[in-house]
ZAMIPA-197364 format. One record per atom (N, C-alpha, C): residue number from 1; residue in one letter; atom name; z, x, y negated. Coordinates in Angstrom, 3 decimals, always signed. Layout:
residues N
    i  aa  at        pz        px        py
  NUM   a  CA         Z         X         Y
...
***
This chain:
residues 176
    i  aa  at        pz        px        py
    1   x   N   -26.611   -35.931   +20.950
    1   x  CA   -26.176   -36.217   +19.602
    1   x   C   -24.909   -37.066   +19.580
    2   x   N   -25.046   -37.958   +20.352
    2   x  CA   -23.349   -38.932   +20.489
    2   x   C   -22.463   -37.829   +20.174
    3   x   N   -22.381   -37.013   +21.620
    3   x  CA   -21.540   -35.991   +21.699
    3   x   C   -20.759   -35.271   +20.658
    4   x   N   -21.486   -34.899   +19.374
    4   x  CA   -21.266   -34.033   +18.669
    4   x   C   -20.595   -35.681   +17.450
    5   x   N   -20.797   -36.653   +17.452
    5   x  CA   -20.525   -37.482   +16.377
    5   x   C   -19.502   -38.042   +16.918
    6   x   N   -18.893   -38.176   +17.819
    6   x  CA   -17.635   -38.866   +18.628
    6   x   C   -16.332   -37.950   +18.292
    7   x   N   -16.116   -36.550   +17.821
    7   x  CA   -15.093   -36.068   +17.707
    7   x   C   -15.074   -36.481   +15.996
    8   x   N   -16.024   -36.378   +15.712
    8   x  CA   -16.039   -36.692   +14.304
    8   x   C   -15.746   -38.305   +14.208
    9   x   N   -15.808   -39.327   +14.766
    9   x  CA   -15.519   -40.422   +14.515
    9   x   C   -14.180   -40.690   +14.806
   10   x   N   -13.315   -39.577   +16.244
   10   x  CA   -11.647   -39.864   +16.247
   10   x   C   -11.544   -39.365   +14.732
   11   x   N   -12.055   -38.103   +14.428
   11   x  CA   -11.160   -37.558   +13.002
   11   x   C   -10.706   -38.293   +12.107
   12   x   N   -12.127   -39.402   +11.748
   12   x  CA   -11.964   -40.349   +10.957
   12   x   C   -11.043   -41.148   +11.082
   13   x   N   -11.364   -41.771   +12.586
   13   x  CA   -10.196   -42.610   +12.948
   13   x   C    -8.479   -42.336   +12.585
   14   x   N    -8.442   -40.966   +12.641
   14   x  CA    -7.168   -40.461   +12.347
   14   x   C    -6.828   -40.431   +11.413
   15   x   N    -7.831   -40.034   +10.664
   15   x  CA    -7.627   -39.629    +8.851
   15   x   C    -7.407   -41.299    +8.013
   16   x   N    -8.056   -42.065    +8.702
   16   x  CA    -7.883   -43.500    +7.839
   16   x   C    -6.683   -44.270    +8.669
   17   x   N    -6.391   -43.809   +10.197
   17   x  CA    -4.896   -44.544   +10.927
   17   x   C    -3.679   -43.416    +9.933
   18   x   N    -4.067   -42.381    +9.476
   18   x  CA    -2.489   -41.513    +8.685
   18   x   C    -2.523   -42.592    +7.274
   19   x   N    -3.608   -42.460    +6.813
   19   x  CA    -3.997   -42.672    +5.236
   19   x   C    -2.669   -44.473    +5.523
   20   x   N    -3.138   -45.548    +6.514
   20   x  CA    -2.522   -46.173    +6.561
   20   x   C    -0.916   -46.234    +7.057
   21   x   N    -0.693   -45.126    +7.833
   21   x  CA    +0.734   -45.008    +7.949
   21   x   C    +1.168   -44.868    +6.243
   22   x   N    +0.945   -44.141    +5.702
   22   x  CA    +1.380   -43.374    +4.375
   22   x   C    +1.454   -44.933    +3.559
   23   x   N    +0.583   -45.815    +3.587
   23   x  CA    +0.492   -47.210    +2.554
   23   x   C    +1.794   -47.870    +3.396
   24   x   N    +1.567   -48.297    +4.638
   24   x  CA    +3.015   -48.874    +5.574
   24   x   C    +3.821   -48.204    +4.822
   25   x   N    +4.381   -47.056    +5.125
   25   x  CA    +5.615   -46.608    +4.409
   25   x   C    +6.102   -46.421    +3.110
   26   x   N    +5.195   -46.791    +2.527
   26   x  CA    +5.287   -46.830    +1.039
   26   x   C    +5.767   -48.057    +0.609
   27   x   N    +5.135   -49.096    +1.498
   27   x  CA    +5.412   -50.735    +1.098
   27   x   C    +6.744   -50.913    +2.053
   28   x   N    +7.489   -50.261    +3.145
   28   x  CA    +8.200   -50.353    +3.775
   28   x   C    +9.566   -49.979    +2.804
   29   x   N    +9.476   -48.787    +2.349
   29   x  CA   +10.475   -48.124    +1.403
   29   x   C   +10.490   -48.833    +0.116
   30   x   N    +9.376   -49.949    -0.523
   30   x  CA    +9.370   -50.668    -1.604
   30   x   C   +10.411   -51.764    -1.358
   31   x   N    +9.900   -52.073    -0.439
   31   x  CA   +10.786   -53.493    +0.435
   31   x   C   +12.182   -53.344    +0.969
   32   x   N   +12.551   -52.128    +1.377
   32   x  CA   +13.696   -52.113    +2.161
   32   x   C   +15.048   -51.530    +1.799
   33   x   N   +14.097   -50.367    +0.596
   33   x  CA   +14.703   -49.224    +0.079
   33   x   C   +15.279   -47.947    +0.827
   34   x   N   +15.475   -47.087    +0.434
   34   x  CA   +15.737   -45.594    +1.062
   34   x   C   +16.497   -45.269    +2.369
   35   x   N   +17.690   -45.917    +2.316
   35   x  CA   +18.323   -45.227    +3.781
   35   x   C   +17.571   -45.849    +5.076
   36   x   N   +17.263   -46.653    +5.279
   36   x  CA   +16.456   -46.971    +6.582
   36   x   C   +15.486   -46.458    +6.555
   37   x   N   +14.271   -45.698    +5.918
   37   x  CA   +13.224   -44.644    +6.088
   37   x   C   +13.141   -44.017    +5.563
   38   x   N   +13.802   -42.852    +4.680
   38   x  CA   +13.674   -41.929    +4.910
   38   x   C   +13.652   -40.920    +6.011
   39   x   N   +14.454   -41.314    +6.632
   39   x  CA   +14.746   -40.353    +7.842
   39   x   C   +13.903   -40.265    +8.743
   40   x   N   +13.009   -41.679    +8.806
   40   x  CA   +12.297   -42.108    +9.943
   40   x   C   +10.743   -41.221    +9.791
   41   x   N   +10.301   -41.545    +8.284
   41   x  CA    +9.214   -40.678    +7.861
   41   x   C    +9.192   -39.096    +7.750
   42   x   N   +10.958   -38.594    +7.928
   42   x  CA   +10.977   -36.849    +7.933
   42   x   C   +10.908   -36.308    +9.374
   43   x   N   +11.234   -37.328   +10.812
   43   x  CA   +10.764   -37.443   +11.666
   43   x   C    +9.574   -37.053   +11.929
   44   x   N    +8.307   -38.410   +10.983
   44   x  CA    +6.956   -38.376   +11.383
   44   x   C    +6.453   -36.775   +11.085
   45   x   N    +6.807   -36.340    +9.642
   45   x  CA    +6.885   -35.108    +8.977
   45   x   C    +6.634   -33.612   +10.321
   46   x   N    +8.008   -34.190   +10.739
   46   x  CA    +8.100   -33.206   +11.419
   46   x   C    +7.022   -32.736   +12.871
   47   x   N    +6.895   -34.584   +13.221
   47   x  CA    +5.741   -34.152   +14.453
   47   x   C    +4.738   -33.978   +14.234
   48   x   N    +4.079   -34.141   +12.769
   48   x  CA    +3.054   -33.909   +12.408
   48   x   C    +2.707   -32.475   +12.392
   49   x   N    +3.651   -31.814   +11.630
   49   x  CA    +4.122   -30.269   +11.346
   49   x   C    +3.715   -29.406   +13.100
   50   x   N    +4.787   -30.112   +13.991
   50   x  CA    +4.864   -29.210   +15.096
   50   x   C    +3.535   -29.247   +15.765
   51   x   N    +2.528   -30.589   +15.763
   51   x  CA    +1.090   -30.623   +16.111
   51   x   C    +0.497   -30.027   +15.522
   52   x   N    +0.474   -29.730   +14.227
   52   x  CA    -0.560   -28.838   +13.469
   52   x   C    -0.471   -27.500   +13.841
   53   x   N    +0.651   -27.331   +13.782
   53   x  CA    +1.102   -25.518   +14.390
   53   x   C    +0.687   -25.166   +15.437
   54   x   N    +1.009   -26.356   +16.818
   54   x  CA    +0.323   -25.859   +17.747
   54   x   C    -1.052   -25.442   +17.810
   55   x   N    -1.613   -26.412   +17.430
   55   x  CA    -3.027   -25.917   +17.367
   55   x   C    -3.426   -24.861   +16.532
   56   x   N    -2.957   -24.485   +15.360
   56   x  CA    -2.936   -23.510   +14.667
   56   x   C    -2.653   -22.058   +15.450
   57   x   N    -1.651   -22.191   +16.361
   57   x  CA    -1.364   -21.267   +17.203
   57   x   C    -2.251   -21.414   +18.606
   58   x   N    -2.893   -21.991   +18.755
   58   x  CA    -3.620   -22.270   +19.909
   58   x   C    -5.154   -21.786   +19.594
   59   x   N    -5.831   -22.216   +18.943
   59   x  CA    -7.265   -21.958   +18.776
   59   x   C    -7.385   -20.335   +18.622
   60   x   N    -6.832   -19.727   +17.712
   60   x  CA    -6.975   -18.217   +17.562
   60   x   C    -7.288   -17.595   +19.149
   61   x   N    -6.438   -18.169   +19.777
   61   x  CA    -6.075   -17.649   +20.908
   61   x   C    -7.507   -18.084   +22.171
   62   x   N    -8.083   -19.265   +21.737
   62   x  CA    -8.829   -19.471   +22.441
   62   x   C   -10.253   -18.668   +21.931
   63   x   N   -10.089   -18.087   +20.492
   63   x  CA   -11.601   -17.636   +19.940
   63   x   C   -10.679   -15.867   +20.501
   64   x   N   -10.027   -15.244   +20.774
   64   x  CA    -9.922   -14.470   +21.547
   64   x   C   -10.446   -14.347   +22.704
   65   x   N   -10.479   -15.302   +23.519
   65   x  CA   -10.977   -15.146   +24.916
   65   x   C   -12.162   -15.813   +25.301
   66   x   N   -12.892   -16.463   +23.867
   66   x  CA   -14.174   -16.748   +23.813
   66   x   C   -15.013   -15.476   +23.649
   67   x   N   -14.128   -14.777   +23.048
   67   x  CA   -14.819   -13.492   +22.651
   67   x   C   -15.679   -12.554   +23.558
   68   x   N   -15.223   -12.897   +24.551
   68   x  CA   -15.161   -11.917   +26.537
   68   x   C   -16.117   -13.114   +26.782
   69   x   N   -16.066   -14.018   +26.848
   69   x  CA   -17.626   -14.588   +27.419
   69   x   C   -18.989   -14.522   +26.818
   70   x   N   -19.696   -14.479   +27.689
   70   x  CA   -21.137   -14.224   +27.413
   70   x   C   -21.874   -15.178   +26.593
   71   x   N   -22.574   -14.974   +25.699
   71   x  CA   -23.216   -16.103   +25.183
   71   x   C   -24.347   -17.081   +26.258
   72   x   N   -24.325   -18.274   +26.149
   72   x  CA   -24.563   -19.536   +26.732
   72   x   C   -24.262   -19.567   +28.438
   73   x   N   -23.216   -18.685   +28.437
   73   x  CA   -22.707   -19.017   +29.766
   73   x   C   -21.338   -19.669   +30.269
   74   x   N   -21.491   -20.479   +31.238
   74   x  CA   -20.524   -22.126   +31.254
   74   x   C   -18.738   -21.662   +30.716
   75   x   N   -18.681   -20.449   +30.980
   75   x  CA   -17.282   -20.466   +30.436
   75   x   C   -17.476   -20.362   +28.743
   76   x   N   -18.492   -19.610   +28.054
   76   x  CA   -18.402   -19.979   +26.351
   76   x   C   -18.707   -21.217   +26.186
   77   x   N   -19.460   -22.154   +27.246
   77   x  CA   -19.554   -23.712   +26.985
   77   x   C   -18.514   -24.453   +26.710
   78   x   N   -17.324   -24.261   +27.898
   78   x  CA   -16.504   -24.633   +27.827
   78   x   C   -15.088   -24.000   +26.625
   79   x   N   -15.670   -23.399   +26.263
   79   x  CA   -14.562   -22.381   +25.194
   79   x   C   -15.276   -23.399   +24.717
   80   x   N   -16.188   -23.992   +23.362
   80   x  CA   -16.473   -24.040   +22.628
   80   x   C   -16.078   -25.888   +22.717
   81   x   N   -16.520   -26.541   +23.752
   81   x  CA   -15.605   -27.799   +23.995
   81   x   C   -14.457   -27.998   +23.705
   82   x   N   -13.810   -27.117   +23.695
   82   x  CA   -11.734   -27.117   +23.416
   82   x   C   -12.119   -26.919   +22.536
   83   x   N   -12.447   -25.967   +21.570
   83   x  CA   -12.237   -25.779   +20.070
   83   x   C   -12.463   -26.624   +19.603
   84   x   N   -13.618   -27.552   +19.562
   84   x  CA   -14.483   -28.255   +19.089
   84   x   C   -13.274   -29.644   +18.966
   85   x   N   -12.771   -29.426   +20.026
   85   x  CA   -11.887   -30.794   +20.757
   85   x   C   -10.425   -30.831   +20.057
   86   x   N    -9.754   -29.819   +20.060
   86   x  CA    -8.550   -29.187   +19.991
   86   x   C    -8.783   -29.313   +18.433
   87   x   N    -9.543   -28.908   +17.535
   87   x  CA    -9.626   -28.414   +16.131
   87   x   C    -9.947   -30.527   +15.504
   88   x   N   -10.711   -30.787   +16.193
   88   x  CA   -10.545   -32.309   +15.813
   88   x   C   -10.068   -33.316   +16.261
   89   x   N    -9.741   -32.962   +17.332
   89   x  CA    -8.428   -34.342   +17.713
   89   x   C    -7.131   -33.768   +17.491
   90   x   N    -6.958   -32.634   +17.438
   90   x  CA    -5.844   -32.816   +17.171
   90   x   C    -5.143   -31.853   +15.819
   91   x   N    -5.918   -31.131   +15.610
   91   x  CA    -5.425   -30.138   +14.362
   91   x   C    -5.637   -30.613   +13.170
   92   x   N    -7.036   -31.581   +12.985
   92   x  CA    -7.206   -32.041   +11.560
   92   x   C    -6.316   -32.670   +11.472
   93   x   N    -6.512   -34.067   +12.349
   93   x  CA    -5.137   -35.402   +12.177
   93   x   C    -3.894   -34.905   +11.418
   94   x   N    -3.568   -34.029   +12.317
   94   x  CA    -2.341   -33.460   +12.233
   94   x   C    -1.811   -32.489   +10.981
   95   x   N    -2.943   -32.003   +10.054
   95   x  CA    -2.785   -31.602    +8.945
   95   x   C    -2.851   -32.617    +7.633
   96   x   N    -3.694   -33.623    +8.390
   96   x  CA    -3.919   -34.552    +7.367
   96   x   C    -2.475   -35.404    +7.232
   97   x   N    -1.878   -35.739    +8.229
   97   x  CA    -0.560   -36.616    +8.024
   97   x   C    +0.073   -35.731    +7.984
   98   x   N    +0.500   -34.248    +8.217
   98   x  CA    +1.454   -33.494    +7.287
   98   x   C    +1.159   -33.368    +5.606
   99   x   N    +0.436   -33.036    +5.635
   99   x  CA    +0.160   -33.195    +4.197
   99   x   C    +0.141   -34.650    +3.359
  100   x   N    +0.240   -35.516    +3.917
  100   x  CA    +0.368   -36.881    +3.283
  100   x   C    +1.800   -37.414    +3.246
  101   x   N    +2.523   -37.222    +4.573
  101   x  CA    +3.816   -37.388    +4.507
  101   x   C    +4.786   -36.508    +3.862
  102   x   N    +4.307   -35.655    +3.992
  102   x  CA    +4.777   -34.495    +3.158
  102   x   C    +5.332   -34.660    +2.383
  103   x   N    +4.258   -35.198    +1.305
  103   x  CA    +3.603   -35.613    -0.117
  103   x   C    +4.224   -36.721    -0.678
  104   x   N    +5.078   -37.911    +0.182
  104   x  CA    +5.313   -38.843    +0.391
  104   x   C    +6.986   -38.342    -0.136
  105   x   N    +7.144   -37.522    +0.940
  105   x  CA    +8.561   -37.210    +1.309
  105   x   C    +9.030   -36.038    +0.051
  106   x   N    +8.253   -35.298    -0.293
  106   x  CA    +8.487   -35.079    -1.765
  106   x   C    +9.043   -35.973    -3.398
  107   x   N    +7.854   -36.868    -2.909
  107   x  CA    +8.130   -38.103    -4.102
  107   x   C    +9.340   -38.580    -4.090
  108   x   N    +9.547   -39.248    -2.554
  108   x  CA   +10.580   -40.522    -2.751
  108   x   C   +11.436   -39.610    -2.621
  109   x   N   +11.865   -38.484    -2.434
  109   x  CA   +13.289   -37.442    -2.217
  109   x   C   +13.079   -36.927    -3.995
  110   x   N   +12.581   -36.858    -4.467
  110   x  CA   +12.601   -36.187    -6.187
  110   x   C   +12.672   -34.754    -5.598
  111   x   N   +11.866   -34.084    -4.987
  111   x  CA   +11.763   -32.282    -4.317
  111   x   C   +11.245   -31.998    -5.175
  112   x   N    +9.950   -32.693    -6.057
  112   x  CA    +8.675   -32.147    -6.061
  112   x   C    +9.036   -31.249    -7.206
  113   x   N    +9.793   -30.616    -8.261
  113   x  CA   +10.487   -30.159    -8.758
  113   x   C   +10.962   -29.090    -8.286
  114   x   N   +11.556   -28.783    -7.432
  114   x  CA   +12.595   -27.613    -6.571
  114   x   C   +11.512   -26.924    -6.431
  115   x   N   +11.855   -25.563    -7.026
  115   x  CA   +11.721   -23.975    -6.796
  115   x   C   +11.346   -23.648    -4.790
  116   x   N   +11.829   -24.170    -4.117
  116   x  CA   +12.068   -24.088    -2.696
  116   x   C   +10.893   -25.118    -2.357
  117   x   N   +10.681   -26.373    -2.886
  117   x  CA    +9.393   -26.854    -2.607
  117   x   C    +8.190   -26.616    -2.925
  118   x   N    +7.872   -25.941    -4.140
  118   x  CA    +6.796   -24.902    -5.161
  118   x   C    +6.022   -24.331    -4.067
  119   x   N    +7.227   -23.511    -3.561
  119   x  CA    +7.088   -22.156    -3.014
  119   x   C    +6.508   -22.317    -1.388
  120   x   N    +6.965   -23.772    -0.823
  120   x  CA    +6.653   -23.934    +0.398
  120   x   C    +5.059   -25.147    -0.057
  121   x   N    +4.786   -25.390    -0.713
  121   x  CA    +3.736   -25.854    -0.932
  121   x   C    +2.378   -24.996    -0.784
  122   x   N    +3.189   -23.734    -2.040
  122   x  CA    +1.981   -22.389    -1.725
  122   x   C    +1.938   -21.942    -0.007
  123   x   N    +2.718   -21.852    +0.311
  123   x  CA    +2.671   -21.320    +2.098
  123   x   C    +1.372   -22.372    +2.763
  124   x   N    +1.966   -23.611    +2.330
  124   x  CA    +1.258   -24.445    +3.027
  124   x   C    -0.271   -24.909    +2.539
  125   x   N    -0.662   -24.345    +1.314
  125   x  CA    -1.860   -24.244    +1.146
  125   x   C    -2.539   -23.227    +1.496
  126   x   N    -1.724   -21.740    +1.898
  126   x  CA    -2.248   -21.041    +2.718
  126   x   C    -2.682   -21.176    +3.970
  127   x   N    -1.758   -22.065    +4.480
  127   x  CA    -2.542   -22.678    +6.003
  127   x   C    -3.606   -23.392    +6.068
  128   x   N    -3.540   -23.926    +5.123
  128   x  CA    -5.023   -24.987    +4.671
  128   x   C    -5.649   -24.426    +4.919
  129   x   N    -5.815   -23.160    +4.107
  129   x  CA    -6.826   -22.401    +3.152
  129   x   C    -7.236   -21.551    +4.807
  130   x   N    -6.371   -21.275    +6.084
  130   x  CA    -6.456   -20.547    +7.027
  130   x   C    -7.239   -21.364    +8.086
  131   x   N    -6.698   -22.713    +7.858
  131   x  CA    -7.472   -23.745    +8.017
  131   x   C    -8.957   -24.351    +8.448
  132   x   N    -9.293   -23.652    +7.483
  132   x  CA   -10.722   -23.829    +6.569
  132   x   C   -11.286   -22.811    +7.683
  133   x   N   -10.389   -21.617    +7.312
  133   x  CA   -11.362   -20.315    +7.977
  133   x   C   -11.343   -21.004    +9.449
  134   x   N   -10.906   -21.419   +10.352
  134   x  CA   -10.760   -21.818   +11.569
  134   x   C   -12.029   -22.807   +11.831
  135   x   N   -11.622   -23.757   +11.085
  135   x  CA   -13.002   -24.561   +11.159
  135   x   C   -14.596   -23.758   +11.137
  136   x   N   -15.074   -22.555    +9.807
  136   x  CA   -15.828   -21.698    +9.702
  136   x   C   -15.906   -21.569   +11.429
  137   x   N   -14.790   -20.980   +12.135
  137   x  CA   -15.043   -19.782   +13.075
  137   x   C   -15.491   -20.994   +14.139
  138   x   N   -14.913   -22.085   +14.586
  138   x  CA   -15.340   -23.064   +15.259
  138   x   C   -16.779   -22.912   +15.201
  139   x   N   -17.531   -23.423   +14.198
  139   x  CA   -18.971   -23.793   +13.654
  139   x   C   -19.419   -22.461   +14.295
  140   x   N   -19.129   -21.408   +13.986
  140   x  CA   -19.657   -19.834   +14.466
  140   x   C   -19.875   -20.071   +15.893
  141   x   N   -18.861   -20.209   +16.055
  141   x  CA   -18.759   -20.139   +17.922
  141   x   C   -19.679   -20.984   +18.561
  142   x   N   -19.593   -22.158   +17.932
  142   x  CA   -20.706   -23.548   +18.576
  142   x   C   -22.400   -22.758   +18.218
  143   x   N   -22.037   -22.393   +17.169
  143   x  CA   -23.923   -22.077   +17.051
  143   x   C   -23.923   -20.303   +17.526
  144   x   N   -23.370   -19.632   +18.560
  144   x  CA   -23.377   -18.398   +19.248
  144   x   C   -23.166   -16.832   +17.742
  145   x   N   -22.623   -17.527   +16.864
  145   x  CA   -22.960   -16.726   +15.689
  145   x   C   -21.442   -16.145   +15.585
  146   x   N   -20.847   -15.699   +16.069
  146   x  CA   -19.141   -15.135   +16.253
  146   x   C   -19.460   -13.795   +15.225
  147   x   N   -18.954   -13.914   +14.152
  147   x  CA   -18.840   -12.465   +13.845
  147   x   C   -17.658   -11.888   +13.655
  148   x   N   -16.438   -11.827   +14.582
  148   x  CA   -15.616   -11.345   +14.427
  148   x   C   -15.127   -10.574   +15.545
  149   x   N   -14.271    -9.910   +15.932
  149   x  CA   -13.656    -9.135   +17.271
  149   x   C   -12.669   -10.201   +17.744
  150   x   N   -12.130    -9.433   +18.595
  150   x  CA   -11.022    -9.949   +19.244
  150   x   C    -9.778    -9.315   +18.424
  151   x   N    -9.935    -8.513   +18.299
  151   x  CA    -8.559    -7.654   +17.182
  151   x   C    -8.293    -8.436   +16.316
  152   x   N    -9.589    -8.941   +15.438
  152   x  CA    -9.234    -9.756   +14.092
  152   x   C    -8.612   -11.105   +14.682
  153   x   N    -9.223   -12.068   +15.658
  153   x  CA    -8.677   -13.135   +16.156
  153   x   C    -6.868   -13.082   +16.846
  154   x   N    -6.412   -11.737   +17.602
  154   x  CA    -5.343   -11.373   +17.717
  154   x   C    -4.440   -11.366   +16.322
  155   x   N    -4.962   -10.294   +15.166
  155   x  CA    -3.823   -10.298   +14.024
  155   x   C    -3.786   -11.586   +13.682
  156   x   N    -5.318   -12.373   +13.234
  156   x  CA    -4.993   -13.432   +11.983
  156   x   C    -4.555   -14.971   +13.501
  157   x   N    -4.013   -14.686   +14.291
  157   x  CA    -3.093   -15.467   +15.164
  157   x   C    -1.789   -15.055   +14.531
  158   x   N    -1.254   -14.026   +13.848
  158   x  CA    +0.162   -13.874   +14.080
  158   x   C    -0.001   -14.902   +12.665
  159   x   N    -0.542   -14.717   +11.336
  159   x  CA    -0.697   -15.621    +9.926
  159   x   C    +0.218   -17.075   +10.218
  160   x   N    -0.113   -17.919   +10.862
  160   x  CA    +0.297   -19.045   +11.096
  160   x   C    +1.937   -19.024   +11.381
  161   x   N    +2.374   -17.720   +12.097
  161   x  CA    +3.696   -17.878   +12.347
  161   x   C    +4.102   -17.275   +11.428
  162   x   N    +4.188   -16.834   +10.724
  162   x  CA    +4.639   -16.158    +9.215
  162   x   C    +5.110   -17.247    +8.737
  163   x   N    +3.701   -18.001    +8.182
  163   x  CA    +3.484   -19.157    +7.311
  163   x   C    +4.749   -20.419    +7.996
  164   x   N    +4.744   -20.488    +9.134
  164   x  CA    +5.735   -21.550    +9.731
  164   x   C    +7.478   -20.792    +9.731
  165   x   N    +7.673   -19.457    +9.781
  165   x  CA    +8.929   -19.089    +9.498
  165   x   C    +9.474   -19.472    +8.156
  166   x   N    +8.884   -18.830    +6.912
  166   x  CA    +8.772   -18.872    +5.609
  166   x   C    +8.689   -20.216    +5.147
  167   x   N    +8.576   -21.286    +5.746
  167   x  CA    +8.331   -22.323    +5.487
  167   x   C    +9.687   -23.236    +6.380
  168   x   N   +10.063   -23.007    +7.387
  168   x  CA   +11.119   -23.449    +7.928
  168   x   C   +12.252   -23.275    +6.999
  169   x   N   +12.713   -21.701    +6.662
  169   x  CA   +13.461   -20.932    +6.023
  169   x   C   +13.514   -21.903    +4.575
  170   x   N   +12.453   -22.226    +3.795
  170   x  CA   +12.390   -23.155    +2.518
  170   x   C   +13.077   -24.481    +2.542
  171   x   N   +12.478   -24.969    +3.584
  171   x  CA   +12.710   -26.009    +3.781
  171   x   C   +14.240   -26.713    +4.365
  172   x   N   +14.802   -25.698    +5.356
  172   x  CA   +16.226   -25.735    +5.469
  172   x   C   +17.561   -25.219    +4.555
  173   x   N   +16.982   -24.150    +4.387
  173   x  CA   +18.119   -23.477    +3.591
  173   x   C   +17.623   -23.738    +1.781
  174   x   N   +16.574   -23.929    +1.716
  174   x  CA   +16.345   -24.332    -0.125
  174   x   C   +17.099   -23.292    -0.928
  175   x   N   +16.420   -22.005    -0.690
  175   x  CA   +17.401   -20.732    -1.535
  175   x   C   +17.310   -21.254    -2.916
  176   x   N   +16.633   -22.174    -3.266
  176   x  CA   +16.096   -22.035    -4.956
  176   x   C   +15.660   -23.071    -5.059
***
């Protein structure tokens, strides 16, 4: 039982160490004003972004080749350890402080308005929302209940890079 409550206690840990980056920088930018952090928080933005993706691009790939192992044998054990591992140390965190800094970096920039931020918001609630399903397939996998192929885990791997082109593309060039 530890076992299973220890990934869940980093999450937390993560989710309440972002929640406090986001208050720091808020009282930092109250105090200091704009040109010394902004830049610093589109930084955080960004590594937050490139951690979430990875894993976003990573797990699909591992419920692919979970797929080929046998049920309760040491290699689906170990498939199901990384997911388990991978999806909460490092994919939640990492969605949670993109989405907070984000959120942040919207406000104090006046985006939240722009046609080009709208539009990359919807993308990015699609990842959420893809998100979600990931977590589902995790839970599947841990309790031997997989109902999907390997085909489906192959296409809905490419989703995430869509979502991160279309979203680069917004975010740099701001057609609108």
């Amino acid at each position: 039982m530890a076992d299973r409550s220890t990934p869940w206690l980093r999450a937390a840990v993560a989710v309440a160490f972002t929640l406090a980056m986001v208050c720091v920088l808020a009282l930092w930018r109250w105090l200091h004003g704009p040109p010394e952090l902004y830049p610093w928080v589109k930084a955080l933005h960004v590594i937050a972004v490139i951690a979430w993706m990875a894993g976003m691009l990573y797990l699909p790939r591992l419920f692919v080749y979970h797929c080929e192992a046998e049920i309760g044998s040491k290699q689906s054990e170990t498939f199901k350890l990384m997911e388990r591992r991978l999806l909460t140390v490092i994919i939640n965190p990492a969605m949670v402080a993109s989405w907070g800094v984000g959120l942040w970096l919207a406000w104090d920039g006046g985006w939240y308005a722009s046609g080009w931020l709208q539009a990359k918001v919807v993308l990015v609630l699609i990842l959420s929302g893809l998100h979600g399903v990931f977590v589902r397939c995790v839970r599947e996998f841990g309790a031997d209940r997989n109902r999907h192929s390997q085909r489906f885990y192959r296409i809905i791997n490419e989703v995430p890079t869509a979502i991160l082109i279309g979203s680069v593309i917004l975010a740099v060039v701001k057609p609108f």
